[in-house]
VOTOR-895413 format. One line per 4 residues: number of its first residue (from 1); their letters; for each residue x, y, z of N, C-alpha, C, O. Coordinates in nm, 2 decimals. Each point is the difference from the previous one (the first is absolute). Layout:
// residues N
NUM = a = X:Y:Z:X:Y:Z:X:Y:Z:X:Y:Z ~ ... .
// end
This chain:
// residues 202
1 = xxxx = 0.08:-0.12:0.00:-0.08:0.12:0.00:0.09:0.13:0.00:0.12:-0.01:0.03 ~ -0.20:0.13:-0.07:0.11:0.09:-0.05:0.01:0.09:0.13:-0.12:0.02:0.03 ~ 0.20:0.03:0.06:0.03:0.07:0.08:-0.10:0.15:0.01:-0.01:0.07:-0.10 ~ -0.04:-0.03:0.22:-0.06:0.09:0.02:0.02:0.10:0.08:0.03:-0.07:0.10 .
5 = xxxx = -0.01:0.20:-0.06:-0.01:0.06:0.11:-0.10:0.06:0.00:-0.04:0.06:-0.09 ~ -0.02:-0.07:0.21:-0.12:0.05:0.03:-0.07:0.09:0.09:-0.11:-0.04:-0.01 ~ 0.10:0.16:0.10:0.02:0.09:0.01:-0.18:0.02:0.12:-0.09:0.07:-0.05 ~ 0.07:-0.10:0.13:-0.16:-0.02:0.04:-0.04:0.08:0.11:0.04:-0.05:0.10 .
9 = xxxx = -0.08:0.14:-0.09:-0.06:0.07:0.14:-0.14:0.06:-0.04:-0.06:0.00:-0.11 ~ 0.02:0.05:0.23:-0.11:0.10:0.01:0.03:0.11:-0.08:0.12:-0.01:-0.01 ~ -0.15:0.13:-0.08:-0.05:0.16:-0.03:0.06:0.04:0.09:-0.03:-0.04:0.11 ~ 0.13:0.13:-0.12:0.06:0.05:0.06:0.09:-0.03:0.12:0.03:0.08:0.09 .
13 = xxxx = 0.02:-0.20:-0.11:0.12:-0.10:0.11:0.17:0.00:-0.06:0.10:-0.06:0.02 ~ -0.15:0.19:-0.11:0.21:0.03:-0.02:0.03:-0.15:-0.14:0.11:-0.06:0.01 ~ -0.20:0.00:-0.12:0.00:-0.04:-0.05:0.07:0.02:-0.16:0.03:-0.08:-0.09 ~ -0.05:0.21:0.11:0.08:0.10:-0.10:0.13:-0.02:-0.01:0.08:-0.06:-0.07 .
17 = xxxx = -0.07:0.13:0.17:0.14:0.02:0.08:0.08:-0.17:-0.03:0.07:-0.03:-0.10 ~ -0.10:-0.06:0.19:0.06:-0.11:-0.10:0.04:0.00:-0.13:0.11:0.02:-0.04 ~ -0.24:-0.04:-0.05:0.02:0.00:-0.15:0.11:0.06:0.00:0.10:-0.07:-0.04 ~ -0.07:0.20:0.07:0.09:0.08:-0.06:0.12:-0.04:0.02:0.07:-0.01:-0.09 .
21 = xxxx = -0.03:-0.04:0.23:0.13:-0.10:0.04:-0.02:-0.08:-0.10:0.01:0.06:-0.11 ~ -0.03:-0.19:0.10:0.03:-0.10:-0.05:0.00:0.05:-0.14:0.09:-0.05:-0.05 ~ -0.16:0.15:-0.04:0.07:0.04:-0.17:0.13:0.06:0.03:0.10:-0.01:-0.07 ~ -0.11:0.07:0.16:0.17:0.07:0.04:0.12:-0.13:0.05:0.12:0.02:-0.02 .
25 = xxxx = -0.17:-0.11:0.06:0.10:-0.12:0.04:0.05:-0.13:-0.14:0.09:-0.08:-0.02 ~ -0.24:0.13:-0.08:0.02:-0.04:-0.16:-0.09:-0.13:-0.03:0.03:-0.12:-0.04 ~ -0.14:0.17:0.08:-0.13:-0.09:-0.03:-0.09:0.12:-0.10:0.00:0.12:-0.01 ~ -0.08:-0.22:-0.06:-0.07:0.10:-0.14:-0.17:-0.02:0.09:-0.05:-0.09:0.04 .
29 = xxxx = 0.02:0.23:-0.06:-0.16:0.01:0.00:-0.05:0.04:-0.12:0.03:0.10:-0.06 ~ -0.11:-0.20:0.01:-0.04:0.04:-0.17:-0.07:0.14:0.00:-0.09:0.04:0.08 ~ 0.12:0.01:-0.17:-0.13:0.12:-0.01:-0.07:-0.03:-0.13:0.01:-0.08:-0.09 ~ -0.11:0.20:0.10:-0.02:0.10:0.05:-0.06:-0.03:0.11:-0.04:-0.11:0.02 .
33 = xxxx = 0.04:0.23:0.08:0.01:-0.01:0.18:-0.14:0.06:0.00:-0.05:0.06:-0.10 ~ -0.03:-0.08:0.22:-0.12:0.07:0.03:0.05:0.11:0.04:0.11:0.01:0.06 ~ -0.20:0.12:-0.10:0.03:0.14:0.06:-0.10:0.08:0.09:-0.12:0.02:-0.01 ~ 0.21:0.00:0.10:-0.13:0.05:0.15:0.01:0.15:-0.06:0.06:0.04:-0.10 .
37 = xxxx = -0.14:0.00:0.20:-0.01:0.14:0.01:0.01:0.07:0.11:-0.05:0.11:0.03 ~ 0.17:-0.21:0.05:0.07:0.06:0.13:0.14:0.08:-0.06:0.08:-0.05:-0.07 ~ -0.08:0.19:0.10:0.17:0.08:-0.09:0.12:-0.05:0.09:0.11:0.02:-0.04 ~ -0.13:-0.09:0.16:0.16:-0.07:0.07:0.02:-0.15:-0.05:0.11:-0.06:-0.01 .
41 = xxxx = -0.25:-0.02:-0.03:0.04:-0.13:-0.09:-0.14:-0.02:-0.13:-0.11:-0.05:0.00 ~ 0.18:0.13:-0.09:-0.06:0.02:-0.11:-0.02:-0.19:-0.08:-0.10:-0.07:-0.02 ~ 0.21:0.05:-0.01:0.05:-0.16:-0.01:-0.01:-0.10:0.10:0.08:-0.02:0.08 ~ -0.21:-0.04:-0.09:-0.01:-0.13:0.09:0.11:-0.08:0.00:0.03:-0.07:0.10 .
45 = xxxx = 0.01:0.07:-0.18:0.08:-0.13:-0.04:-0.08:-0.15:-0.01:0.07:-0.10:0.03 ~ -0.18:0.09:-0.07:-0.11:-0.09:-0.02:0.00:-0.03:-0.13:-0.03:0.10:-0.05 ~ 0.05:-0.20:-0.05:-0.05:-0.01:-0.16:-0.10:-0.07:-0.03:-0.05:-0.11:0.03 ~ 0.01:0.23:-0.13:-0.15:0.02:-0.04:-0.05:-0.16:0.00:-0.07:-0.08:0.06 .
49 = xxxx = 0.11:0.07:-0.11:-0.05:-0.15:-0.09:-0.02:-0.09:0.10:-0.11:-0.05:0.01 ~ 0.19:0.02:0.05:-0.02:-0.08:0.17:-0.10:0.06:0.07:-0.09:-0.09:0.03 ~ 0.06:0.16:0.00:-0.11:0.11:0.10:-0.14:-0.02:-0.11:-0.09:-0.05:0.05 ~ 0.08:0.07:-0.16:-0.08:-0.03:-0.11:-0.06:-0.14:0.02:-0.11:-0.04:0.01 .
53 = xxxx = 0.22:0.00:0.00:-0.07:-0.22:-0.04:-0.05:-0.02:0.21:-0.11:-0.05:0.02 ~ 0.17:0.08:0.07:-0.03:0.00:0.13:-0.15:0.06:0.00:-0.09:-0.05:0.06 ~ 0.07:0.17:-0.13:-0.15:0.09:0.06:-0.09:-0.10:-0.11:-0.12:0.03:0.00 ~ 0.15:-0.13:-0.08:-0.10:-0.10:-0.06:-0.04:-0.11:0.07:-0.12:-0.03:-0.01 .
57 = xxxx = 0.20:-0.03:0.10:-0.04:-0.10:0.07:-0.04:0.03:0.12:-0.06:-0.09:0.07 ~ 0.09:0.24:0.01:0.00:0.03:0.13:-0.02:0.11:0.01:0.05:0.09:-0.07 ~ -0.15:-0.07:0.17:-0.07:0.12:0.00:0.07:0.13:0.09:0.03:-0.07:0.09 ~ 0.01:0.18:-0.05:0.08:0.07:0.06:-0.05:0.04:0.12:0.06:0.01:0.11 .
61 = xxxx = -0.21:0.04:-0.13:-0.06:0.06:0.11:-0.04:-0.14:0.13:-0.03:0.02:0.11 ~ 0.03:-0.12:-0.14:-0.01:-0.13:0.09:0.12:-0.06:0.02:0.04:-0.02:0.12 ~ 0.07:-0.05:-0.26:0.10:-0.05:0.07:-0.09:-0.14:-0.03:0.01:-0.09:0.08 ~ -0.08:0.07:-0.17:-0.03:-0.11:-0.05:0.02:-0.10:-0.09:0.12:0.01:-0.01 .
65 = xxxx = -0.15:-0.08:-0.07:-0.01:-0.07:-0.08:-0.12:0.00:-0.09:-0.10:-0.05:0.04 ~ 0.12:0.11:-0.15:-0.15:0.00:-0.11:-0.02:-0.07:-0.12:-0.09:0.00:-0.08 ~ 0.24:-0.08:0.08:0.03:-0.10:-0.17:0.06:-0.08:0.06:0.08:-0.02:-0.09 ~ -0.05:-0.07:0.17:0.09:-0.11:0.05:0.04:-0.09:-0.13:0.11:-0.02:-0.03 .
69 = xxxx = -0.20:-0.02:-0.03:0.02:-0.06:-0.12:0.12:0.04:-0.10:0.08:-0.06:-0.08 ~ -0.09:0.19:0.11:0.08:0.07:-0.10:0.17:0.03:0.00:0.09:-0.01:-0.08 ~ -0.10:0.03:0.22:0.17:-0.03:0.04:0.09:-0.08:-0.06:0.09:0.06:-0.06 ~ -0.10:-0.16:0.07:0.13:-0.09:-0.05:0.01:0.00:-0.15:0.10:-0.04:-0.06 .
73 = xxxx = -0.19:0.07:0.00:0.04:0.02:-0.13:0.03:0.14:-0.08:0.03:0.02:-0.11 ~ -0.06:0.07:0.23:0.01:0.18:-0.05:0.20:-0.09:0.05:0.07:-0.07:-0.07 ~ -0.05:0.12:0.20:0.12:-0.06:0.04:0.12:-0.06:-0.09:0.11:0.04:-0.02 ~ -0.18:-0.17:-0.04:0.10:-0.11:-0.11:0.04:0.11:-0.08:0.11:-0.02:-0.06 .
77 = xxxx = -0.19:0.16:0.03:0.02:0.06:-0.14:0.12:0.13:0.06:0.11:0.04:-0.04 ~ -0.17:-0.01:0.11:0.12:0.12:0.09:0.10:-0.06:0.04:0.07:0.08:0.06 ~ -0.02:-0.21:-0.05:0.12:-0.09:0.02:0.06:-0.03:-0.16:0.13:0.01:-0.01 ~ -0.18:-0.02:-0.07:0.06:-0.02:-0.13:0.05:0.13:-0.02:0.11:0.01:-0.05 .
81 = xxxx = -0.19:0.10:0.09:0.03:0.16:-0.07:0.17:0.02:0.09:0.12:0.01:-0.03 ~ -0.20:-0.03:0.15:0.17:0.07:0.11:0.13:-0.10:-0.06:0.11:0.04:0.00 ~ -0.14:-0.19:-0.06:0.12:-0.07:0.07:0.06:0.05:-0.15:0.12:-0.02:-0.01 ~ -0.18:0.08:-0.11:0.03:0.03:-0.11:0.07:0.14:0.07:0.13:0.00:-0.01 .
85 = xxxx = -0.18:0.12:0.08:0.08:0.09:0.01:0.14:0.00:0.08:0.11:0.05:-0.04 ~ -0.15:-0.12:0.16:0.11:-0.09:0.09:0.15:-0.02:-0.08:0.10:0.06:0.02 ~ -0.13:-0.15:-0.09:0.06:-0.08:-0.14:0.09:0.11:-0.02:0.11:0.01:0.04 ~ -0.18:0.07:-0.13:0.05:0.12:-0.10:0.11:0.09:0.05:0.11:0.03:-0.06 .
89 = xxxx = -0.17:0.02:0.23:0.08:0.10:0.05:0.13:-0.06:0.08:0.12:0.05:0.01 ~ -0.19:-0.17:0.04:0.12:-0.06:0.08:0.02:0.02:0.12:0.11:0.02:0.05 ~ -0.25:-0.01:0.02:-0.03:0.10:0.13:-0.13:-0.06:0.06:-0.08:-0.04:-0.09 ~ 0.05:0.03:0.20:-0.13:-0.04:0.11:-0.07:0.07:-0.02:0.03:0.12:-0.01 .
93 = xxxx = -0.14:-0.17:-0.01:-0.11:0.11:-0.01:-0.08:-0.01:0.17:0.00:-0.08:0.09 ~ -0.03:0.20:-0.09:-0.11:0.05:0.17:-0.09:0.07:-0.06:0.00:0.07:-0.09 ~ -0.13:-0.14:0.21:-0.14:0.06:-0.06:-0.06:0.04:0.15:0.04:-0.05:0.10 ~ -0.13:0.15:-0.12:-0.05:0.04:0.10:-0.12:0.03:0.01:-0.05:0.05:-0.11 .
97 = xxxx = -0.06:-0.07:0.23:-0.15:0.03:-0.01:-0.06:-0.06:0.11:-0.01:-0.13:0.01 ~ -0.04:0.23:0.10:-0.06:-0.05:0.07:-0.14:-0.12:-0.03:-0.04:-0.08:0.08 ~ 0.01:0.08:-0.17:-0.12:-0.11:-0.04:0.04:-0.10:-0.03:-0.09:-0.08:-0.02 ~ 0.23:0.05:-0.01:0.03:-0.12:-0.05:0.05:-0.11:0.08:0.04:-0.11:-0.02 .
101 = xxxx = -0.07:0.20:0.17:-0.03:-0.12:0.14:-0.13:-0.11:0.00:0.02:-0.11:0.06 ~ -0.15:0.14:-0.14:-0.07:-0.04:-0.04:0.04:-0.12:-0.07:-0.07:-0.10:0.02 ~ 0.15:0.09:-0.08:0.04:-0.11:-0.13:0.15:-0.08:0.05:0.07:-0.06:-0.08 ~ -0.06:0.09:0.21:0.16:-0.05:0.02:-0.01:-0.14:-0.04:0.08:-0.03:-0.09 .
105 = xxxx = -0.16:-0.11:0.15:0.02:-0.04:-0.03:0.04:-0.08:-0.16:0.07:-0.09:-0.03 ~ -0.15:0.16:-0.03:-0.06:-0.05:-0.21:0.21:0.07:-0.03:0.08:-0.04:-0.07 ~ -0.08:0.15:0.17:0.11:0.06:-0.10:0.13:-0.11:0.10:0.11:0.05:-0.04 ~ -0.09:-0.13:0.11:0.07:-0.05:0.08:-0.01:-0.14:-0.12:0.11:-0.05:-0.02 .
109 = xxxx = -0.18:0.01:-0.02:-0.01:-0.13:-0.08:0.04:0.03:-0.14:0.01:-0.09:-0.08 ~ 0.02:0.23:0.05:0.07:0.05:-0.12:0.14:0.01:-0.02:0.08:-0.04:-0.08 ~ -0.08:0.13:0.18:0.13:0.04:0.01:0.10:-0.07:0.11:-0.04:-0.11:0.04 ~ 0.15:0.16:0.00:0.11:-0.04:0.08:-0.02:0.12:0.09:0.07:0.10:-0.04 .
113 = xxxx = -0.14:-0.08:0.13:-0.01:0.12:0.04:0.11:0.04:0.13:0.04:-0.08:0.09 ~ -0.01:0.20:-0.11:0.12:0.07:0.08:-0.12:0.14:0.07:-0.01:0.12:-0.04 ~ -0.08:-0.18:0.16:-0.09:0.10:0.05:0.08:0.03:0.09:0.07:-0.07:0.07 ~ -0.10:0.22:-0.06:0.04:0.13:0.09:-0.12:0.05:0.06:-0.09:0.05:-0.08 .
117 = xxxx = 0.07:-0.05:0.22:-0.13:0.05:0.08:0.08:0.10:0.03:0.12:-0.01:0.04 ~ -0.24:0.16:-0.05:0.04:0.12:0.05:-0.12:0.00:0.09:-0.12:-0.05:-0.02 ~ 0.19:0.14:0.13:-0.13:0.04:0.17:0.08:0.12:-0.03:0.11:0.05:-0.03 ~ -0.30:-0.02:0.08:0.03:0.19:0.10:-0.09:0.01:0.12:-0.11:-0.05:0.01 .
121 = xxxx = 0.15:0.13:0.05:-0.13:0.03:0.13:-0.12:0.07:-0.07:0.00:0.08:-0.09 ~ -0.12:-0.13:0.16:-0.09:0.02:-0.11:-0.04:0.15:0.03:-0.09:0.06:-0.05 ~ 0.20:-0.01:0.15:-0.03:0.19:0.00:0.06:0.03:-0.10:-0.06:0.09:-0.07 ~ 0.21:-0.15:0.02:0.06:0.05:-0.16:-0.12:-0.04:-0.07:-0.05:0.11:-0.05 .
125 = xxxx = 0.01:-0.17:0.02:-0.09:-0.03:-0.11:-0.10:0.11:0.02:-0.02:0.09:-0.09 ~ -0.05:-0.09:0.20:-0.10:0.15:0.00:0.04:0.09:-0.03:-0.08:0.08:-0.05 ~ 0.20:-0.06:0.07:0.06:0.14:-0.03:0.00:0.03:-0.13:-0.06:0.10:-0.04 ~ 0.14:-0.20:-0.07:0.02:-0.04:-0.12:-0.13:0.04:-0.11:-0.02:0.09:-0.09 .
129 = xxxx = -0.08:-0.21:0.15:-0.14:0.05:-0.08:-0.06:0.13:0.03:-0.10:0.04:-0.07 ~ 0.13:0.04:0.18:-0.11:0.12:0.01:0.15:0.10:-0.10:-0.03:0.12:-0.03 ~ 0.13:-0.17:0.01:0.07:0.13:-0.05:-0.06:-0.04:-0.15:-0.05:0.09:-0.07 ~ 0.05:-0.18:0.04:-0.01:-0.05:-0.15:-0.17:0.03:-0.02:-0.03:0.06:-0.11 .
133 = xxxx = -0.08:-0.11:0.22:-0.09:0.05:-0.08:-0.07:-0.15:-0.06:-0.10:0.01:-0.08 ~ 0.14:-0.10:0.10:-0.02:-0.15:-0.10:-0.14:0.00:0.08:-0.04:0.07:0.10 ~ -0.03:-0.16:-0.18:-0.09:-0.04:0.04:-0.03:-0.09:0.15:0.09:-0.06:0.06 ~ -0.19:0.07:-0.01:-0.01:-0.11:0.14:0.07:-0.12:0.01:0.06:-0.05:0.09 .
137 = xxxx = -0.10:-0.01:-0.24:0.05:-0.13:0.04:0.16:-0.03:-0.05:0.06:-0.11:0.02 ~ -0.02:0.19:-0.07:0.15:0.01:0.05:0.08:0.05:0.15:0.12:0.02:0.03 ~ -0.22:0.00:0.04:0.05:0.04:0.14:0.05:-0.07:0.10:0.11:-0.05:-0.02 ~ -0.15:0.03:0.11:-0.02:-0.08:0.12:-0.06:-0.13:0.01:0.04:-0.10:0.06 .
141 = xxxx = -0.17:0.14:-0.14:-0.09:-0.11:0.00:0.08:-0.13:-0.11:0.02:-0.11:0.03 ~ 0.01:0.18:-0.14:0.08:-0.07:-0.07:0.12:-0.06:0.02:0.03:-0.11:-0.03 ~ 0.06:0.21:0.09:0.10:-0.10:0.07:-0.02:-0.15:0.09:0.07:-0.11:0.00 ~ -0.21:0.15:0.07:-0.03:-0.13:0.07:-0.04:-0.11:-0.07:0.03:-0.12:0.04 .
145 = xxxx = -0.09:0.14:-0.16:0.00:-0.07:-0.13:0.12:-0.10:-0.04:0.03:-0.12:0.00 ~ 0.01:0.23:-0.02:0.17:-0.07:-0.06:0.06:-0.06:0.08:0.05:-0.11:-0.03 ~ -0.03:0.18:0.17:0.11:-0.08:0.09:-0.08:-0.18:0.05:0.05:-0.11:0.02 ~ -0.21:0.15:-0.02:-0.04:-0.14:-0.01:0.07:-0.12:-0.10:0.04:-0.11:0.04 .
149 = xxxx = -0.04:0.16:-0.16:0.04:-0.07:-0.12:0.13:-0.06:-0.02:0.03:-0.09:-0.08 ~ 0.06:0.15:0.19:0.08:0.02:0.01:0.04:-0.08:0.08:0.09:-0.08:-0.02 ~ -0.15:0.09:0.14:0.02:-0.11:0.10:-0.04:-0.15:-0.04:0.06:-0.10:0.03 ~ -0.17:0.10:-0.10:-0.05:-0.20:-0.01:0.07:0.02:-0.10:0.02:0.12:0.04 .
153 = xxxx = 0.05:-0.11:-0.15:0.10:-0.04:-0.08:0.12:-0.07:0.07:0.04:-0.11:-0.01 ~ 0.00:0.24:0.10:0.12:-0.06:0.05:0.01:-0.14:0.09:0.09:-0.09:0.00 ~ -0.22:0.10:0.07:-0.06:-0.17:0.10:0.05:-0.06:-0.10:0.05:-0.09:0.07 ~ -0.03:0.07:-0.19:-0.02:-0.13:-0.08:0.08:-0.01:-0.08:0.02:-0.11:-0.05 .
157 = xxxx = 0.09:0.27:0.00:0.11:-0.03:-0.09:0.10:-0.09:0.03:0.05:-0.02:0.11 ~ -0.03:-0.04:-0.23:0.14:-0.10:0.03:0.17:0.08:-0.06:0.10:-0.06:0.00 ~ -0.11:0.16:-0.02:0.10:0.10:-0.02:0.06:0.09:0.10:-0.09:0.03:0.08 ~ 0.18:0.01:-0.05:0.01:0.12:0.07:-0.05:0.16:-0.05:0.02:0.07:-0.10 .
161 = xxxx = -0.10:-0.06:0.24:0.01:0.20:-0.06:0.08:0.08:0.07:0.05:-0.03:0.11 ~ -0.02:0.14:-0.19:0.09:0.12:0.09:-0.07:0.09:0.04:-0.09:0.02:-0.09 ~ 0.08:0.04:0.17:-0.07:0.06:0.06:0.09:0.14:0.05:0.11:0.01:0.04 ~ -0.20:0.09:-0.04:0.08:0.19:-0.04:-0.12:0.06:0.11:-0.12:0.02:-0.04 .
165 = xxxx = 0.15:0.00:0.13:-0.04:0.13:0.13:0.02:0.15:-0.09:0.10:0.05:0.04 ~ -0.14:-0.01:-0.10:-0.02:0.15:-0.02:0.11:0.09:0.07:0.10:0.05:-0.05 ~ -0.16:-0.07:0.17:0.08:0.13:0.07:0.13:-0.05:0.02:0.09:0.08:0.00 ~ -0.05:-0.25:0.03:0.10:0.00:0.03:0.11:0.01:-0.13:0.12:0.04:0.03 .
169 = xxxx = -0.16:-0.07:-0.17:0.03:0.05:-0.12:0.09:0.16:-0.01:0.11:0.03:-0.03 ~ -0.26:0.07:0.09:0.05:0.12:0.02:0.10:0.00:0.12:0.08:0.09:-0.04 ~ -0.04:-0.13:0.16:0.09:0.03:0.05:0.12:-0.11:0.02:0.10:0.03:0.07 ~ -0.10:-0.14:-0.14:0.11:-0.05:0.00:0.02:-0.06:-0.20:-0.02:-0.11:-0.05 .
173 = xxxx = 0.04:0.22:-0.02:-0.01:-0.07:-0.15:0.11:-0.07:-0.05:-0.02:-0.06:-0.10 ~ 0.14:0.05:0.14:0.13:-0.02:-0.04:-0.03:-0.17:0.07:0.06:-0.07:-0.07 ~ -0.09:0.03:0.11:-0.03:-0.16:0.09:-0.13:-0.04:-0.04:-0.01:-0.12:0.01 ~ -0.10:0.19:-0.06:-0.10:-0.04:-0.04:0.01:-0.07:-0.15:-0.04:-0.11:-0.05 .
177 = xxxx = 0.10:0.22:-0.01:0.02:-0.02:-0.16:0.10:-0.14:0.00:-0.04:-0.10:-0.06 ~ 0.18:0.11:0.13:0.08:-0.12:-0.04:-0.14:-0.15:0.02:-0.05:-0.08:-0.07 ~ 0.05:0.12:0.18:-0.09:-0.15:0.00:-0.13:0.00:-0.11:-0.04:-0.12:-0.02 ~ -0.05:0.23:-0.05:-0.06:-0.03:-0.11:0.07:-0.04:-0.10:-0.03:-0.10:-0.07 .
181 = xxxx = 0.17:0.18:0.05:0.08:-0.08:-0.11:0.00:-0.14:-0.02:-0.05:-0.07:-0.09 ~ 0.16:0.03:0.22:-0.03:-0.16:0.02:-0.06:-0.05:0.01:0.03:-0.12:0.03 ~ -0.16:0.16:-0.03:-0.10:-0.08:0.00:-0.06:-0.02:-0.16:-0.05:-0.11:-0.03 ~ 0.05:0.19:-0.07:-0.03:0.01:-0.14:0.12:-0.06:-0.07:-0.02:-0.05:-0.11 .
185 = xxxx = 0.12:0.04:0.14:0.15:-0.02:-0.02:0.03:0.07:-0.11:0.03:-0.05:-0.11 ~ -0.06:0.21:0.15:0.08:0.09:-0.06:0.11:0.06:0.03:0.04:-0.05:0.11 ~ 0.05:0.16:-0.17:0.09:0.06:0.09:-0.04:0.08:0.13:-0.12:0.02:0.01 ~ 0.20:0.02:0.07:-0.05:0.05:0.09:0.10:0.17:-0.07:0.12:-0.02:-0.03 .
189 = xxxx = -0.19:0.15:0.04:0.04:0.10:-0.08:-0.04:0.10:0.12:-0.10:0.00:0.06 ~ 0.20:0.09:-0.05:0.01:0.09:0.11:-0.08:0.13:-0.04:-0.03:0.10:0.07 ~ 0.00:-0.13:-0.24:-0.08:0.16:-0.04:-0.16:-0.02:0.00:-0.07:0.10:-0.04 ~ -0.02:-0.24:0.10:-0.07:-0.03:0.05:-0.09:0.05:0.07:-0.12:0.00:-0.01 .
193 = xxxx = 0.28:0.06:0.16:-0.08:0.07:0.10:-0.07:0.13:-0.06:-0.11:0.04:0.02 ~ 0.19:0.00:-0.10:-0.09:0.14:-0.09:-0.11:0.02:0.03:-0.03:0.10:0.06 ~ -0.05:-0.19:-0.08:-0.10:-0.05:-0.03:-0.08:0.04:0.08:-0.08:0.09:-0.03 ~ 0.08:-0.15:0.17:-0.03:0.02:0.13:-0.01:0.15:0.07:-0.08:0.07:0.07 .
197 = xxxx = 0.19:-0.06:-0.13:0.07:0.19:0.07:-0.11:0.07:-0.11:-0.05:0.09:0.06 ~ 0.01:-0.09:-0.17:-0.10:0.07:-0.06:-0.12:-0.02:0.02:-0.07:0.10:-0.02 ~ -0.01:-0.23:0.06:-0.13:-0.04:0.05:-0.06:0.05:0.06:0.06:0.01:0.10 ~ -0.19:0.07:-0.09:-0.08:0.06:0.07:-0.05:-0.09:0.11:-0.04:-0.10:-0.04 .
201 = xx = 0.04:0.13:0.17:-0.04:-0.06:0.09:-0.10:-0.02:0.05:0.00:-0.08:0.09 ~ -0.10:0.14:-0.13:-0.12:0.02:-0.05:-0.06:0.00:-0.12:-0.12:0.02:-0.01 .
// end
């Protein structure tokens, strides 16, 4: 199976902020990228097309399932697409989307998955959505969503996940990042922390 990194939290749990590490450490996020209408993270770092085929089978405002049927074969097709890009560049691909906690398992039986859990205190997260403005169920309510999805996945994975504290990210990045490296088995790259030191904290 072709190798994955995968990228999973709540709306607003510093899930950004990753992506951006791990393309800076030399993993490819395909684009074109979804574009917010936040001016400190204009670039989700989310690709369309993944977030596209996820809002077909799963609904956003619940955190449900509305096509189950449909997964593993939307999936087989987005696995031919990446391992053809993979291929080409010579580089891991990382995908990101809170909804695609929804589908962990269908995408666990696809892929070789390299999952990365991001946490925040769910007062960052309030803070987050009232700056942004998102809708309700990107909020709070929705984080409880996700971090459910999140948790019975994990009861039952037979993989390891890595797992990223937010804040401890922001205050210890130079020890955080090595161990996401080694954990993706990328380089570990000192221009990374950048990354971090530019992130809005809110």
């Amino acid at each position: 199976m072709m190798p994955l990194i995968l990228v999973i939290g709540p709306w607003g749990s510093g899930t950004t902020v990753v992506m951006q590490i791990l393309s800076e450490l030399g993993a490819l996020v395909p684009t074109p990228h979804v574009v917010t209408f936040d001016e400190r993270t204009p670039n989700s770092w989310e690709t369309t097309a993944f977030n596209r085929f996820v809002g077909t089978v799963a609904a956003e405002d619940t955190a449900t399932l509305t096509q189950p049927e449909a997964i593993l074969p939307g999936l087989q097709v987005i696995h031919a697409e990446l391992q053809a890009l993979s291929t080409s560049m010579q580089r891991p691909i990382a995908l990101k989307y809170a909804l695609a906690a929804t589908i962990l398992p269908q995408l666990s039986a696809v892929f070789a998955l390299k999952l990365i859990y991001v946490t925040r205190p769910i007062e960052g997260i309030k803070a987050t959505h009232a700056r942004r403005g998102w809708y309700r169920h990107l909020g709070p309510e929705g984080a409880i969503r996700i971090q459910k999805c999140m948790a019975d996945y994990a009861a039952q994975a037979k993989h390891p996940i890595h797992r990223i504290h937010f804040p401890d990210l922001i205050e210890r990045p130079s020890q955080l990042i090595s161990e996401l490296a080694a954990f993706v088995s990328l380089p570990d790259r000192s221009s990374a922390q950048q990354v971090v030191r530019r992130s809005p904290t809110r």
